[in-house]
VOBA-1610 file (N, C-alpha, C; in pm, whole numbers, padded with zeros to 5 digits, always signed):
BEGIN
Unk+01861-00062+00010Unk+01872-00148-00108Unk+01767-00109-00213Unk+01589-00088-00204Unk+01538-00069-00250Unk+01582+00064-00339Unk+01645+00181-00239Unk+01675+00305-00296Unk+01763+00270-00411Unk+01850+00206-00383Unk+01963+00202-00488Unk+01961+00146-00640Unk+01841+00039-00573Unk+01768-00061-00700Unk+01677+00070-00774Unk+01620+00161-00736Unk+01528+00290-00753Unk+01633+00325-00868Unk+01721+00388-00860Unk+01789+00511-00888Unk+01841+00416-00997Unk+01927+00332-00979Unk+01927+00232-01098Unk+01864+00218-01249Unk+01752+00168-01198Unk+01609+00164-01257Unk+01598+00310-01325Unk+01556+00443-01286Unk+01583+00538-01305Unk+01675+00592-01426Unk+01764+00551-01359Unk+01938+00584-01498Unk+01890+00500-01597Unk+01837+00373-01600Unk+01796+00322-01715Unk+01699+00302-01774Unk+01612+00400-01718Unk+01488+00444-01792Unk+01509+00605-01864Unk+01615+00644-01796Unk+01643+00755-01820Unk+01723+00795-02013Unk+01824+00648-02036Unk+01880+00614-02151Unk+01783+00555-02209Unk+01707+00525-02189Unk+01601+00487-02285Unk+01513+00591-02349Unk+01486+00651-02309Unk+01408+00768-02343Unk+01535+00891-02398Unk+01652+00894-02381Unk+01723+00970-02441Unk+01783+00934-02593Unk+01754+00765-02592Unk+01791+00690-02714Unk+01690+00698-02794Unk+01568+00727-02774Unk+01437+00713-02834Unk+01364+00580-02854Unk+01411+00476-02743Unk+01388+00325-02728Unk+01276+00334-02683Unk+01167+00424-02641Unk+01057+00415-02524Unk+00958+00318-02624Unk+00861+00267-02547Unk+00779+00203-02571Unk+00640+00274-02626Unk+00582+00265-02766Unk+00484+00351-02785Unk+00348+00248-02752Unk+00242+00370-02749Unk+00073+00314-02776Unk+00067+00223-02845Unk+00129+00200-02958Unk+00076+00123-03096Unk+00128-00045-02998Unk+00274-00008-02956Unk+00335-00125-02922Unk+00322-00187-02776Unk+00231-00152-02717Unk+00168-00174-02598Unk+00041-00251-02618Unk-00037-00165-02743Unk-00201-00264-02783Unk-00118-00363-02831Unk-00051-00371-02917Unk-00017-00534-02997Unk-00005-00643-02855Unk+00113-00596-02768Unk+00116-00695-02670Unk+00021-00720-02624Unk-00053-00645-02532Unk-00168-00666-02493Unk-00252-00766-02519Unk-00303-00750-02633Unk-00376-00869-02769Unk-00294-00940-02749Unk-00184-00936-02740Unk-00091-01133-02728Unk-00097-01152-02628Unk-00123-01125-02498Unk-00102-01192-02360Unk-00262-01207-02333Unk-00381-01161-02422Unk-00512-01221-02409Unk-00641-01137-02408Unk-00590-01000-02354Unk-00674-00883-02356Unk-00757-00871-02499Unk-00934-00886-02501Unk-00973-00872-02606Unk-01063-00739-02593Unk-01128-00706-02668Unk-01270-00605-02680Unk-01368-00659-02561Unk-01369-00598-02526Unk-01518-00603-02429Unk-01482-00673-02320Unk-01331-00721-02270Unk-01290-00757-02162Unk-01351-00641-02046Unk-01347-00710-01928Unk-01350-00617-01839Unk-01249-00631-01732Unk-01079-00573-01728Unk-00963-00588-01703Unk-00942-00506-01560Unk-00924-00581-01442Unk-00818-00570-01352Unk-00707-00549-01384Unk-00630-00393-01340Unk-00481-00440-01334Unk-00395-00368-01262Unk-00320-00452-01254Unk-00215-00404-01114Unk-00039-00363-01234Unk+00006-00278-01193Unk+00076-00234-01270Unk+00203-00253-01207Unk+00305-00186-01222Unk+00442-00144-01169Unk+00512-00120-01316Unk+00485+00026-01321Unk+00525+00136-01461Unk+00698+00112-01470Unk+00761+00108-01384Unk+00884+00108-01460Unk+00931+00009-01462Unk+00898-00130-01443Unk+00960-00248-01486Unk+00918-00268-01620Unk+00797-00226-01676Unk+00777-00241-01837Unk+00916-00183-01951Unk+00971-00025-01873Unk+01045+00036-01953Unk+01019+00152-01980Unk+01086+00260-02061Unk+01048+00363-02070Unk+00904+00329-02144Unk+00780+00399-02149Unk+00672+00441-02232Unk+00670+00597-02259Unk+00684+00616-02388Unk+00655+00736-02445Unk+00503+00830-02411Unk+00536+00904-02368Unk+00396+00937-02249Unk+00379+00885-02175Unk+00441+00826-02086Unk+00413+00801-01944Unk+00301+00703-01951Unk+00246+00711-01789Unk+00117+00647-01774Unk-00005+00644-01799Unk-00012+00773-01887Unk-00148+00799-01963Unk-00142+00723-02127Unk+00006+00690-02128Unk-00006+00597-02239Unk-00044+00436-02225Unk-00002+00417-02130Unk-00053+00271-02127Unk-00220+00267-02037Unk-00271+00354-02023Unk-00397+00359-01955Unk-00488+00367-02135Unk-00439+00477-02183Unk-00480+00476-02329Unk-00503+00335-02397Unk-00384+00282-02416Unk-00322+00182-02488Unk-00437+00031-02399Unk-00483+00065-02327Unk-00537-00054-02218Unk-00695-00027-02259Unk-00748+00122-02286Unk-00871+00147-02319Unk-00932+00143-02481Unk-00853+00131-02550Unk-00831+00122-02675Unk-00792-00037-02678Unk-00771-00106-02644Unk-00789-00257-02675Unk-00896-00317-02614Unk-00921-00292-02517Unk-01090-00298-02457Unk-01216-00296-02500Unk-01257-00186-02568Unk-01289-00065-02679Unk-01401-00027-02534Unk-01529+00052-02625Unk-01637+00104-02530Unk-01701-00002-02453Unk-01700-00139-02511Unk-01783-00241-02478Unk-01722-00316-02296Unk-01557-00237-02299Unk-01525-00356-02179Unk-01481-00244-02055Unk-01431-00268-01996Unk-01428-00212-01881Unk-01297-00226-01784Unk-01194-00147-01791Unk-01125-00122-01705Unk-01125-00082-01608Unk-01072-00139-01517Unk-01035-00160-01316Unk-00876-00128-01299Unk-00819-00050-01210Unk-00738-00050-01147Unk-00750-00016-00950Unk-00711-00101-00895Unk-00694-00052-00713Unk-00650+00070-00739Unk-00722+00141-00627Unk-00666+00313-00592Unk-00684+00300-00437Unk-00635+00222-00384Unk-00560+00152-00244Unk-00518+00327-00186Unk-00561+00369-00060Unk-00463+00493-00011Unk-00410+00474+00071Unk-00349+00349+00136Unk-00251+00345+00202Unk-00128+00292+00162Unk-00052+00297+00234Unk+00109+00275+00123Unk+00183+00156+00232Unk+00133+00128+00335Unk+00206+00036+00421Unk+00078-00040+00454Unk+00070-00089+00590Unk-00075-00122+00650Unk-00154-00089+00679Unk-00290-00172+00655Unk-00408-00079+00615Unk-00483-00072+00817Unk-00403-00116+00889Unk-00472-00125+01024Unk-00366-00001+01074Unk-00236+00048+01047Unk-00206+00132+01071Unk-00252+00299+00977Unk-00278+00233+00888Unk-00333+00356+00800Unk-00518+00412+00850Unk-00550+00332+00881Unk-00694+00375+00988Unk-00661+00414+01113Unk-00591+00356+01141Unk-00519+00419+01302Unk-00523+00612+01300Unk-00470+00650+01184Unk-00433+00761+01210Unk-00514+00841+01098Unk-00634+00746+01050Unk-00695+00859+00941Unk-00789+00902+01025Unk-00844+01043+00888Unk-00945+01114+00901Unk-01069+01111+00895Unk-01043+01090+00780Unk-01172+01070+00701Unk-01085+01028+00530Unk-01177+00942+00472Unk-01159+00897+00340Unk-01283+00962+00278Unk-01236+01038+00171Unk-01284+01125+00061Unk-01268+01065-00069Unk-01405+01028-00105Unk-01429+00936-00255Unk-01322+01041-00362Unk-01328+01177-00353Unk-01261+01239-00453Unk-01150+01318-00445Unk-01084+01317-00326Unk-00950+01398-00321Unk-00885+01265-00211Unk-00888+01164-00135Unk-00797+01087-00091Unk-00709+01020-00232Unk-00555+01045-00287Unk-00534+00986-00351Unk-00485+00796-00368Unk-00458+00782-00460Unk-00399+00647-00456Unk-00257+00580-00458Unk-00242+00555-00346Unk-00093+00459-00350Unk-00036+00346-00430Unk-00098+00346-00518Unk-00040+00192-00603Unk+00004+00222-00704Unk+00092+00345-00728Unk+00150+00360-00860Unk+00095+00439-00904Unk+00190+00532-01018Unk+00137+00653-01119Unk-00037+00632-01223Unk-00015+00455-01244Unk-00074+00473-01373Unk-00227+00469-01243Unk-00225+00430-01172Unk-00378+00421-01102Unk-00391+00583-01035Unk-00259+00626-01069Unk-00357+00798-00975Unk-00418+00883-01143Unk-00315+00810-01189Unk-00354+00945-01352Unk-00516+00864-01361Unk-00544+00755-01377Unk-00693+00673-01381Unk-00791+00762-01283Unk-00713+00730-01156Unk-00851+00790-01096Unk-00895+00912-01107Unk-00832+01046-01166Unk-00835+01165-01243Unk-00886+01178-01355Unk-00910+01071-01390Unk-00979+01090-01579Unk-01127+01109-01569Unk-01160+01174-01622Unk-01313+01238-01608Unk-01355+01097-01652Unk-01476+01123-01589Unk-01578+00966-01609Unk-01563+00816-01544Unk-01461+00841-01505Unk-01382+00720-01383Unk-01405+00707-01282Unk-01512+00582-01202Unk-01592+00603-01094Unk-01510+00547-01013Unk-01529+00531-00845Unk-01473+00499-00788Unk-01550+00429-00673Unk-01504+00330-00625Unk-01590+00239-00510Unk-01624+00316-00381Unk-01663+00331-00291Unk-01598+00423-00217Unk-01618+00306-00049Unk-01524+00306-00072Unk-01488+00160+00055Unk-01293+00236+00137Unk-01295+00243+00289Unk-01192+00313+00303Unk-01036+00272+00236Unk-01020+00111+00257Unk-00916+00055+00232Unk-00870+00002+00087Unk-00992-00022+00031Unk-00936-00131-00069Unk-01070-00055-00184Unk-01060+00047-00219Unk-01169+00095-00342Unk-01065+00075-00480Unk-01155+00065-00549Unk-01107+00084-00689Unk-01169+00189-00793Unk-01074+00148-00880Unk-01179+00273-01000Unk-01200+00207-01112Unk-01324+00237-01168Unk-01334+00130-01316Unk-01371+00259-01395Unk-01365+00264-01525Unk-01455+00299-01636Unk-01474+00236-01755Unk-01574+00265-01827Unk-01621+00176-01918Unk-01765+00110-01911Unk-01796+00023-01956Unk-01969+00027-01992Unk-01999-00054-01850Unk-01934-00128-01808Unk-01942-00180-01660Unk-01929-00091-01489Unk-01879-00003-01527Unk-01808+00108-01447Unk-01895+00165-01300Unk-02049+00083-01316Unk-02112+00159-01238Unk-02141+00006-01158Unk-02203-00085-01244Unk-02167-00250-01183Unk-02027-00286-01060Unk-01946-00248-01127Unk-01836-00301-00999Unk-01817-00222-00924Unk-01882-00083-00913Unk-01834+00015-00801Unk-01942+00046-00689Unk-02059+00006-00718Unk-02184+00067-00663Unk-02249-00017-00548Unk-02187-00060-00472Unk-02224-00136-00377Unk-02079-00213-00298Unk-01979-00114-00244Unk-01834-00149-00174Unk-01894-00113-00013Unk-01958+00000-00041Unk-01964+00048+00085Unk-02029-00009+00159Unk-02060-00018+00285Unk-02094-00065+00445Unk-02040-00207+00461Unk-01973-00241+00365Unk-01929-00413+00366Unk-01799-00404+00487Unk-01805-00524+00594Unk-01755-00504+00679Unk-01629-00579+00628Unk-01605-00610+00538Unk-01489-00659+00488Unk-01478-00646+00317Unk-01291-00627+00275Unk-01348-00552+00174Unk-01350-00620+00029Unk-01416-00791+00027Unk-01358-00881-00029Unk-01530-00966-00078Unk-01594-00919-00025Unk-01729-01004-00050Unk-01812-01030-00192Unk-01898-01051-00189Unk-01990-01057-00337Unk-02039-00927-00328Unk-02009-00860-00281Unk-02074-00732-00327Unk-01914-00590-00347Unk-01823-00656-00337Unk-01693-00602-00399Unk-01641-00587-00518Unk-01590-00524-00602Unk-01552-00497-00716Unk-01458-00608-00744Unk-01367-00729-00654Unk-01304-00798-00696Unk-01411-00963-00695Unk-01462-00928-00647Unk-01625-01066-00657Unk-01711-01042-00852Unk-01720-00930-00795Unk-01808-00907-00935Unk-01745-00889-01041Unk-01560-00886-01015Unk-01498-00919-01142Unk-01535-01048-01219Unk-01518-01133-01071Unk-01516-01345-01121Unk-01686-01316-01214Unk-01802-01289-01166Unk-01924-01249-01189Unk-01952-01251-01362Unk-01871-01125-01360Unk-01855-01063-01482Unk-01754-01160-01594Unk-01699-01269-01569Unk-01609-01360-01624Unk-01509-01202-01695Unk-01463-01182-01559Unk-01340-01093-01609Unk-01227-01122-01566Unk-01116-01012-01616Unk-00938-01034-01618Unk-00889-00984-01537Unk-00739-01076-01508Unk-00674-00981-01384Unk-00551-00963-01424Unk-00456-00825-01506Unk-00346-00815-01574Unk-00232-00814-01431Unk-00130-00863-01423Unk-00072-00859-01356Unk+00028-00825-01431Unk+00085-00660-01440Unk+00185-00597-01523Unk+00306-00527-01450Unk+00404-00691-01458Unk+00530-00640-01362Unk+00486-00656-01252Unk+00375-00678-01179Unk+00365-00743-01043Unk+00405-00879-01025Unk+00349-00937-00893Unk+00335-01061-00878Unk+00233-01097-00802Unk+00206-01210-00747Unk+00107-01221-00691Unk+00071-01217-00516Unk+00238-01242-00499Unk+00303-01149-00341Unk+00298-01051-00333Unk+00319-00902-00408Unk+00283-00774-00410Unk+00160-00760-00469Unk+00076-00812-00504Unk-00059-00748-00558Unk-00150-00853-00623Unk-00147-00981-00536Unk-00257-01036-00586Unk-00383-01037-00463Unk-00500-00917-00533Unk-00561-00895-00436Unk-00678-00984-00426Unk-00713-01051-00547Unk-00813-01102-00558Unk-00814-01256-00489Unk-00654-01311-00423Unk-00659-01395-00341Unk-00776-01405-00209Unk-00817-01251-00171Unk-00883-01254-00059Unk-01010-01259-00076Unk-01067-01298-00194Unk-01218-01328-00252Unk-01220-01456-00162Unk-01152-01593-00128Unk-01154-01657-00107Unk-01184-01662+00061Unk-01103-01586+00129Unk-01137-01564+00292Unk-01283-01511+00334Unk-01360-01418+00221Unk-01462-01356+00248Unk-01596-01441+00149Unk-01565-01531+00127Unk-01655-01644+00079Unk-01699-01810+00133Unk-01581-01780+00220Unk-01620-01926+00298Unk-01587-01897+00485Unk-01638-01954+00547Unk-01578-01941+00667Unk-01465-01997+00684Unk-01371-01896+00669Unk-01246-01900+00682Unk-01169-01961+00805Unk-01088-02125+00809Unk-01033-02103+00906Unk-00925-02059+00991Unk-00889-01960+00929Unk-00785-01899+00989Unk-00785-01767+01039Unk-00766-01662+01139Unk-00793-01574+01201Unk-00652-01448+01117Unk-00717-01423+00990Unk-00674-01298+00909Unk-00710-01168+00951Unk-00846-01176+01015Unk-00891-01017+01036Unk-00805-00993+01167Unk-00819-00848+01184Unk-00780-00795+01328Unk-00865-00825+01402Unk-00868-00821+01524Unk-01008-00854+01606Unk-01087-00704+01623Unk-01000-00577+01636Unk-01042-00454+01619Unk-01139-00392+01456Unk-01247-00328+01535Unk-01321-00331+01410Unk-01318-00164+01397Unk-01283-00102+01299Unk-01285+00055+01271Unk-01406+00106+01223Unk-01452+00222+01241Unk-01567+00353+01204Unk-01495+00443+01182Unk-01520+00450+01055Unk-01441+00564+00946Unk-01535+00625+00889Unk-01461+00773+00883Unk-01542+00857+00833Unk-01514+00872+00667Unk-01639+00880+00620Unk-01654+00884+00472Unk-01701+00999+00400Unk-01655+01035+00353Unk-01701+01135+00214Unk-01735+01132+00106Unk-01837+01158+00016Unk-01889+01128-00056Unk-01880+01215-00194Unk-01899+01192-00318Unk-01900+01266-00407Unk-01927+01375-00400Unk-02047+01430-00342Unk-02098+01537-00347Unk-02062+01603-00190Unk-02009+01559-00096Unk-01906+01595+00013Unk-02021+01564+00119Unk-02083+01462+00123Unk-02214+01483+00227Unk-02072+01357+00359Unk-02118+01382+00426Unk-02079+01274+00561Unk-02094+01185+00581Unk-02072+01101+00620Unk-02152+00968+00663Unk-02025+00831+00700Unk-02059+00768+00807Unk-01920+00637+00862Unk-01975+00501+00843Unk-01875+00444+00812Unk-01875+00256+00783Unk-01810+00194+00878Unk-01840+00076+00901Unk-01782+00025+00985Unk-01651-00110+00921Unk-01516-00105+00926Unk-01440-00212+00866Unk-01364-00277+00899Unk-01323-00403+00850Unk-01240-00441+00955Unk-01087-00458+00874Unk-00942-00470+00918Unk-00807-00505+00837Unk-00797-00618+00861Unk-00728-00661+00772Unk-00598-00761+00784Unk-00544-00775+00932Unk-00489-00869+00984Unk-00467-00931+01091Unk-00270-00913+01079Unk-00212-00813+01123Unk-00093-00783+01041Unk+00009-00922+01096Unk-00007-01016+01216Unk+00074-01110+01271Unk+00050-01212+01090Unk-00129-01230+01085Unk-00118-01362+00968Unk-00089-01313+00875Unk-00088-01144+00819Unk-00011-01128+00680Unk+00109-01188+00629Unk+00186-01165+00771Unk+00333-01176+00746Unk+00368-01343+00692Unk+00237-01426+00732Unk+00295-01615+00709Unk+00242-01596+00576Unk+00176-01496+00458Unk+00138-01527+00329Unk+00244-01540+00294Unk+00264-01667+00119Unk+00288-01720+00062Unk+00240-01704-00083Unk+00175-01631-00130Unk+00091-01623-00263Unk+00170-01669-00358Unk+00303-01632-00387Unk+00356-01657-00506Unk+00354-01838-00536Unk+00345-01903-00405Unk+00382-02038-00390Unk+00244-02123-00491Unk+00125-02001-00481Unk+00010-02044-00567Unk+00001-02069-00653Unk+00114-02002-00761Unk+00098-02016-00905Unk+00095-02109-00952Unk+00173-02231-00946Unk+00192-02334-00991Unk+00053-02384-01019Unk-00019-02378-00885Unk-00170-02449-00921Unk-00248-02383-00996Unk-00227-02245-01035Unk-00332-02173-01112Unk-00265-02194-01246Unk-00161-02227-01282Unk-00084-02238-01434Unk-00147-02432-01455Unk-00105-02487-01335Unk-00161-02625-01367Unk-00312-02623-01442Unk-00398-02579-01343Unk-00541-02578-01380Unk-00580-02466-01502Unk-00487-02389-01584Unk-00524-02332-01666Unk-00576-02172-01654Unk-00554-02141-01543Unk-00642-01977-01536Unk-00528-01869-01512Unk-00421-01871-01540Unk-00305-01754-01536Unk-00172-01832-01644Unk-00167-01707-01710Unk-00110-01719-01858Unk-00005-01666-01809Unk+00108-01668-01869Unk+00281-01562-01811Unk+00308-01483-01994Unk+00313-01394-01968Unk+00366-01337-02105Unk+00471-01228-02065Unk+00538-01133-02133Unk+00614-01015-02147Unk+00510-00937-02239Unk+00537-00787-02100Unk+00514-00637-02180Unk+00591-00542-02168Unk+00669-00564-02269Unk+00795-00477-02260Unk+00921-00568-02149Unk+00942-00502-02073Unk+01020-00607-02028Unk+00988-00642-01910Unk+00866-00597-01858Unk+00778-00655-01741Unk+00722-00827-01733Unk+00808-00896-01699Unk+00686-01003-01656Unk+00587-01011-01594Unk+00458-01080-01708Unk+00316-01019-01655Unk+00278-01178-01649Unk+00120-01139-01608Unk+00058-01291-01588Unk-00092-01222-01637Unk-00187-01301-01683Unk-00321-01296-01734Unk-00425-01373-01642Unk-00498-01331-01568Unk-00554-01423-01500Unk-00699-01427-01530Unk-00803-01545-01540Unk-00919-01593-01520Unk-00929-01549-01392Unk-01024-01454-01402Unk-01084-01443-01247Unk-01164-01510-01170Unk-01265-01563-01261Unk-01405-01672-01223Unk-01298-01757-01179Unk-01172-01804-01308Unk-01148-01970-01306Unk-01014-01953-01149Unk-00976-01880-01143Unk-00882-01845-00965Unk-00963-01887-00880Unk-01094-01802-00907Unk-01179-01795-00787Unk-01212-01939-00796Unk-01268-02022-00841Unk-01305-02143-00854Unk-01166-02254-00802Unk-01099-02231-00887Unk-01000-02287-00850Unk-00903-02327-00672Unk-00928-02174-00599Unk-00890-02138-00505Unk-01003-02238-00395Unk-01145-02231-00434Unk-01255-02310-00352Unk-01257-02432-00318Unk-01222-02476-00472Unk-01168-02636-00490Unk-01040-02693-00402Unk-00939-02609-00393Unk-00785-02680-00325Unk-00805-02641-00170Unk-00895-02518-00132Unk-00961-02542-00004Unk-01044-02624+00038Unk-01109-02686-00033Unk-01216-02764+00005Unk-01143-02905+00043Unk-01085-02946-00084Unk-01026-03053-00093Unk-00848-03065-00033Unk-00758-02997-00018Unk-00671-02997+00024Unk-00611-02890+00168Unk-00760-02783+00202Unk-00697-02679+00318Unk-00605-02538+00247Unk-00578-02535+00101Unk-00478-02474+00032Unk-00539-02315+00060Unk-00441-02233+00099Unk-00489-02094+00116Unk-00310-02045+00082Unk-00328-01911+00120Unk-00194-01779+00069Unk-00118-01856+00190Unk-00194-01893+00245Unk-00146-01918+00437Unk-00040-02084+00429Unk-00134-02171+00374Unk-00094-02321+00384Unk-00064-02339+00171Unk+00018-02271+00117Unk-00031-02302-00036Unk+00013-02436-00039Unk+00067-02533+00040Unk+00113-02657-00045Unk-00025-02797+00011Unk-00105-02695+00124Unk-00260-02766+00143Unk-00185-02776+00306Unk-00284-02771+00359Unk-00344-02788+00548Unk-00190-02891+00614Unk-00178-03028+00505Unk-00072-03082+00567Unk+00038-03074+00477Unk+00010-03012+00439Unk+00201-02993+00322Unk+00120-03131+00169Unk+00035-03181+00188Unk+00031-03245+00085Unk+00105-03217-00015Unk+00093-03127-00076Unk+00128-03088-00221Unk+00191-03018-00249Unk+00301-03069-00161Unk+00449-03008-00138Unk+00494-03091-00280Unk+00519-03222-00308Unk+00574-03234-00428Unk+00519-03228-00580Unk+00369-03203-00556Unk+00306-03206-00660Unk+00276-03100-00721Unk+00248-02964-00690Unk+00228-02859-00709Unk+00344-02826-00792
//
């Protein structure tokens, strides 16, 4: 099914770009600026390139088009994730993770990113990212030895930190809301997400020196009961995720501080996680 939905997709990205309909730079910053992106933001974003539409230049246009509304002052983030399924089967059978030749699974526009000269990278096995921009060394410089890959010393912690953004372009928050798991690695969590197996992975470093971390995955039985999308409601209630169109991607804008905050509060007070979103006893099953 997916294939067929592919090829689909495809043929009609394909007439788009033969009609000369593609989406340019110019018309990518305007949106942008309307769904909230200002100067000196410092932007998370999770992409999925061909639900926007054709873009004229590819993914180096909307990476452009994303750095140029930013300007020098803010700082772009995208995940450069290298596994493409699960991350407890994807350690199972790795090698070693290499800060500069393991590539990234989350789409074109995050591998052309992590290739752009000056674009640092976290170097954590499962869940690194890449930022550049005047922040670029702030959210990346302290991923490693964290035994989980979600803490205050993670690039998605020091987003909330930084009162930064989380573009959700053509995702959702079931495929790629990662910053849900700020919340498991900030409180004692009661629910048993990790694996009980803990991995030593070998690491590589910029300059190719050696050296292993110790990490732990996702718990693949409790992945499968997430629910994230069921969250939105409460993050649109309380004000911290905006819904706009880019191109013909439905996107969302998120407050990162105000998620993160938000997420503390409906745990505290209602049990609400990816796991229980309507709260511990279904409370807010009709209210949400």
């Amino acid at each position: 099914m997916k294939s067929a939905k592919k090829k689909v997709r495809n043929r009609e990205l394909q007439q788009q770009a033969e009609s000369n309909k593609g989406y340019s730079q110019e018309y990518l910053e305007s949106e942008l600026k309307k769904i909230g992106i200002q100067a000196g933001d410092h932007v998370l974003v999770h992409s999925a390139l061909s639900k926007i539409g054709y873009i004229n230049g590819g993914a180096q246009t909307l990476v452009n088009a994303l750095l140029k509304v930013i300007t020098e002052q803010g700082t772009l983030l995208m995940p450069s994730f290298p596994a493409s399924g699960r991350n407890k089967d994807y350690l199972e059978q790795l090698d070693a993770f290499d800060i500069k030749n393991t590539p990234s699974q989350m789409g074109k526009a995050t591998e052309i990113f992590r290739l752009m000269s000056g674009v640092k990278r976290s170097f954590h096995p499962t869940d690194p990212v890449c930022a550049y921009g005047s922040e670029a060394d702030y959210f990346t410089n302290s991923h490693f030895g964290e035994i989980t890959p979600y803490t205050e010393n993670s690039p998605f912690r020091k987003l909330c930190n930084k009162n930064g953004k989380i573009l959700m372009l053509g995702t959702t928050l079931n495929g790629a809301g990662t910053n849900l798991h700020t919340l498991e690695d900030a409180v004692d969590f009661k629910y048993p997400v990790y694996d009980d197996k803990v991995f030593e992975v070998k690491m590589i470093d910029a300059t190719g020196a050696v050296s292993s971390m110790k990490t732990k995955v996702h718990n693949p039985v409790y992945s499968a009961k997430r629910n994230c999308d069921a969250l939105k409601p409460i993050f649109e209630k309380e004000g911290v995720l905006k819904n706009g169109m880019i191109g013909e991607a439905n996107s969302m804008l998120i407050i990162a501080n105000g998620m993160f905050n938000v997420m503390l509060n409906y745990y505290k007070n209602y049990g609400v996680t990816m796991y229980t979103p309507y709260g511990e006893h279904q409370q807010l099953k009709t209210k949400a």
